[in-house]
N, C-alpha and C positions, 0 to 999 in steps of 0.2 A: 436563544442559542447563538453564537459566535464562534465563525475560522476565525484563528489567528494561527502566528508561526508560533510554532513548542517555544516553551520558556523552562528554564532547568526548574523550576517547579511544577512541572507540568506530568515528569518524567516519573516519579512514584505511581502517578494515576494510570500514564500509559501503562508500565508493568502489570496492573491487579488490573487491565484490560485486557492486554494480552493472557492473565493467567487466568480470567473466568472465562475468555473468546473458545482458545486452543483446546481442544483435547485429545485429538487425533495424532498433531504433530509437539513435538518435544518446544520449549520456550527459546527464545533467544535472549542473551544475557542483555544488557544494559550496556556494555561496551558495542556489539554488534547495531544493537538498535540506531545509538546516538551516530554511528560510524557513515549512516544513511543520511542524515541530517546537517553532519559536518561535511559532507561531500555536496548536497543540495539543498540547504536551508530552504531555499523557496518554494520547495515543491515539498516540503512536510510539515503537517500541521496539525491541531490539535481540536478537536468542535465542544467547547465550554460550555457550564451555565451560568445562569446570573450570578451564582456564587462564583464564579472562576473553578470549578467541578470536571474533570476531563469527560464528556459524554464519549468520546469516540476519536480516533485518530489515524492521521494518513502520511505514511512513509513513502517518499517516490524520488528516482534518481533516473540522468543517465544512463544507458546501456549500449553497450557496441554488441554483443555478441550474438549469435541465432538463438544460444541456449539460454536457461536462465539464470542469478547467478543461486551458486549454492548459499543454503543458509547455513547460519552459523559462525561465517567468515567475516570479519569486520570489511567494509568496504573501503580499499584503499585511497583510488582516485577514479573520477568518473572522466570522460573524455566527450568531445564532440561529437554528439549523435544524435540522428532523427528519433529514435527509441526513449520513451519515456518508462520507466520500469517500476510500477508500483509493486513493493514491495510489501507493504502489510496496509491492513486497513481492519480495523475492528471499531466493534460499538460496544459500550457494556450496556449486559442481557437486559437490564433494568430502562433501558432509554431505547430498545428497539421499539421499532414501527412509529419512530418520531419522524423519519424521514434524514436522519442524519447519514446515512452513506450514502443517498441520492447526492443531499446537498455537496457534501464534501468532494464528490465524482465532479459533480457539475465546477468548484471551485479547480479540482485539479484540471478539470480540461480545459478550462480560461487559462488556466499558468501554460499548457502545455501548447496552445494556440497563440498566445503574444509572445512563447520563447522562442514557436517555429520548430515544436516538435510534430514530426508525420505520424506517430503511431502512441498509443499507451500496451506496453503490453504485460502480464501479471501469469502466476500460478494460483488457481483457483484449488483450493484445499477445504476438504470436507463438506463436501459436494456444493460450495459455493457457486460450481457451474454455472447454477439456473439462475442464481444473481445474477452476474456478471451477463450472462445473454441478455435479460432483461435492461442493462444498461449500455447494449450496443456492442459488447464481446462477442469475436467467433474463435472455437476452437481450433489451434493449429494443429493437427495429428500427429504430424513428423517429429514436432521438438522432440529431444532427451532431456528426462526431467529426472533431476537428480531423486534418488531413493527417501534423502530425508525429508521433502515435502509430504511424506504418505501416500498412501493407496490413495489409488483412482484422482490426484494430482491431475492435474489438464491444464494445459499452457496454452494462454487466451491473446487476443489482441483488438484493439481496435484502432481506428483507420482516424486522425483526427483533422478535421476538415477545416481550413482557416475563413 
């Protein structure tokens, strides 16, 4: 298996990722997705096989704000921030318990430590919670999480240490 950065051939396989990962919350189109990518190329990637096969993939960008942002919305422009904001991250069902969203976490926190980001922080959907604790996430209480993440949504963070 291999990170590399998304390649526009990459993008089909993310989609049937995202459409067997979701079912709790509605899909995001291909324009939203790429929107994430075009604002931080470096912090989104794709975990391939030897075929060049999309096993799994991680969207992350900038973020200024306390909230998270809403999905759906393409993302405009990101700005200078300590906040690292992973946005999606899925495996397809058939390559779980390879260790690829270990791996992939562990790649985003090297990006998020040489760029001199202080924190990674994500909405945990469909009770990915207990993931995300397990990889150093604590739950924020206070955020407002927008409605279209789904029930029981939890705005997580963690603290990234250089």
């Amino acid at each position: 298996m291999n990170i590399k950065l998304i390649e526009d051939n990459n993008w089909n396989d993310i989609l049937a990722i995202q459409a067997k990962a979701y079912h709790e919350v509605d899909l995001e189109t291909l324009d939203v997705l790429k929107s994430k990518q075009t604002a931080s190329p470096e912090t989104c990637f794709v975990c391939v096989s030897e075929q060049n096969e999309a096993l799994g993939y991680l969207l992350a960008h900038p973020w200024v704000d306390s909230e998270p942002p809403k999905l759906f919305v393409p993302l405009l422009d990101t700005v200078n921030s300590e906040t690292l904001y992973l946005h999606d991250m899925a495996v397809n069902p058939y390559s779980k318990g390879q260790g690829i969203g270990r791996t992939m976490m562990v790649k985003l926190i090297e990006i998020a430590k040489a760029k001199g980001f202080k924190r990674i922080s994500l909405v945990a959907v469909q009770g990915a919670n207990s993931f995300w604790s397990l990889q150093g996430f604590r739950e924020i209480a206070e955020a407002n999480i927008s409605s279209t993440y789904g029930e029981n949504a939890v705005f997580m963070e963690m603290e990234v240490v250089a």
